[in-house]
C-alpha positions as CSV (number, residue, x, y, z in Angstrom):
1,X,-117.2,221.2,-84.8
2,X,-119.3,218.0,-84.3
3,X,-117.7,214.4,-83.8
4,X,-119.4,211.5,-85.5
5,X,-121.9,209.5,-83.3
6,X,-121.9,205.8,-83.1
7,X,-124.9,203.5,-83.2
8,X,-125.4,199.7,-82.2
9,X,-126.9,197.7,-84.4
10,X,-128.1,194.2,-82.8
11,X,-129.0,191.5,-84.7
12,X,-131.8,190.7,-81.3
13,X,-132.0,192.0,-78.0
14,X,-133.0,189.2,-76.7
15,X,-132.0,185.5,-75.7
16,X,-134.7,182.6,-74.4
17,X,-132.6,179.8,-73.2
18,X,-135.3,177.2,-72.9
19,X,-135.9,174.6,-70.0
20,X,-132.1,174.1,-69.3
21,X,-131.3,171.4,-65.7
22,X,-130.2,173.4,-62.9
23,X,-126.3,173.9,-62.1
24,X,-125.9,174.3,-66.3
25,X,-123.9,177.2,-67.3
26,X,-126.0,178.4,-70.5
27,X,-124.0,181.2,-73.3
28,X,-125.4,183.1,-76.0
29,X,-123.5,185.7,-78.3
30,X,-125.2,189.0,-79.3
31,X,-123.8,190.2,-82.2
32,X,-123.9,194.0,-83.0
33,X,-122.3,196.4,-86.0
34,X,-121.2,199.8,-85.2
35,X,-123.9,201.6,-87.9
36,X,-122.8,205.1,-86.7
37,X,-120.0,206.9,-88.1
38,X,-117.4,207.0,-85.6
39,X,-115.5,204.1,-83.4
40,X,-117.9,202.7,-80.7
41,X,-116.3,202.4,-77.7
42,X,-117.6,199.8,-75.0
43,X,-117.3,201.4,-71.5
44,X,-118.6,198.8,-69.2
45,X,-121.2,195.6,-69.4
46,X,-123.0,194.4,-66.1
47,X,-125.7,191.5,-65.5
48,X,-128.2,192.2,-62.9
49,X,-127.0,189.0,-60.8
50,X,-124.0,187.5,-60.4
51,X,-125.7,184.2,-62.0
52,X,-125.3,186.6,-65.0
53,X,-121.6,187.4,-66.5
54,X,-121.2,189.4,-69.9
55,X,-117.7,189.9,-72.0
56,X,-117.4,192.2,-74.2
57,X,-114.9,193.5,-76.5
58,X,-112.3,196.3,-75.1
59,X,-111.2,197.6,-78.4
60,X,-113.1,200.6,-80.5
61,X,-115.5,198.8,-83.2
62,X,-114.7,201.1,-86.5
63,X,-118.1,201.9,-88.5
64,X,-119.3,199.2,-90.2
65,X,-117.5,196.8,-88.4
66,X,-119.3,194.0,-86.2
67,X,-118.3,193.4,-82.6
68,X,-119.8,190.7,-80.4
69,X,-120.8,190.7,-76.8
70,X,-120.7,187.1,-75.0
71,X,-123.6,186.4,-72.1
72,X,-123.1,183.5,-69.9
73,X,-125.4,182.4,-67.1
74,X,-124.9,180.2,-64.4
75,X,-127.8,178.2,-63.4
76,X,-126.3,176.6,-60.3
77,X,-128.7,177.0,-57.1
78,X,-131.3,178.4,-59.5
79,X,-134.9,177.2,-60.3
80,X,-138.3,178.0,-61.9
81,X,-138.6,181.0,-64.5
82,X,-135.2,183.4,-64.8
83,X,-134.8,186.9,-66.6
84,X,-131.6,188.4,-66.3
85,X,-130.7,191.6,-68.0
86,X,-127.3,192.9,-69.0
87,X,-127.1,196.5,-69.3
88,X,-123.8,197.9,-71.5
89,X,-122.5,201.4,-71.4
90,X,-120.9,202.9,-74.5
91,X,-120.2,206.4,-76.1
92,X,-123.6,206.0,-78.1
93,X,-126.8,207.8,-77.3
94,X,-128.8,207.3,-75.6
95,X,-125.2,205.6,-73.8
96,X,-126.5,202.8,-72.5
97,X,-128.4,199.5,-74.3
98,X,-129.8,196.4,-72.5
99,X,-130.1,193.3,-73.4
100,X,-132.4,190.4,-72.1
101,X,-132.1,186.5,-71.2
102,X,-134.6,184.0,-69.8
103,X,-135.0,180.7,-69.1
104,X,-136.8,178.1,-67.2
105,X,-134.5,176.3,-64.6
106,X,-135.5,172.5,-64.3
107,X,-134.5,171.0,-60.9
108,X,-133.7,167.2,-61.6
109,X,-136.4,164.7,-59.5
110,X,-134.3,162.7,-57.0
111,X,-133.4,159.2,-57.7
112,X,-135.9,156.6,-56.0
């Protein structure tokens, strides 16, 4: 007796942000189908900071559906080169998938 396994399927991984000012709140989607043959179920999502905040869907994504998991990071007391990762745990295997942002945090010049 063996239950269907699901897969994710990302269209990318990974997410550069560019040279972005500091205090901007940046947000990229990752957008993913289920290409395993049973629902895919989305236990938990965490950034490694708190800069870093990922929603995800709470529903089962049937097979062959697509499902999409929002990033956003805050850039607010932030400066110089960034990677963030966001690490999801599903019922897949291996059961858990990480995904990657950078940027490069600009600090405005002072006004003269």
């Amino acid at each position: 007796d063996t239950e269907g396994t699901p897969v994710f399927s990302f269209d990318r991984e990974f997410h550069d942000f560019g040279q972005i000012e500091q205090g901007t709140k940046a947000e990229t989607v990752f957008t993913f189908t289920n290409t395993g043959d049973s629902p895919l179920i989305i236990t938990s999502a965490r950034g490694s900071c708190g800069c870093t905040v990922p929603d995800w869907p709470n529903e089962p994504i049937a097979p062959g559906e697509t499902g999409e998991i929002a990033v956003s990071f805050d850039s607010k007391g932030r400066q110089g080169k960034q990677q963030k990762s966001v690490t999801i745990v599903a019922n897949t295997t291996p059961n858990t998938k990480v995904l990657q942002i950078t940027s490069e945090v600009m600090v405005p010049q002072a006004a003269e």
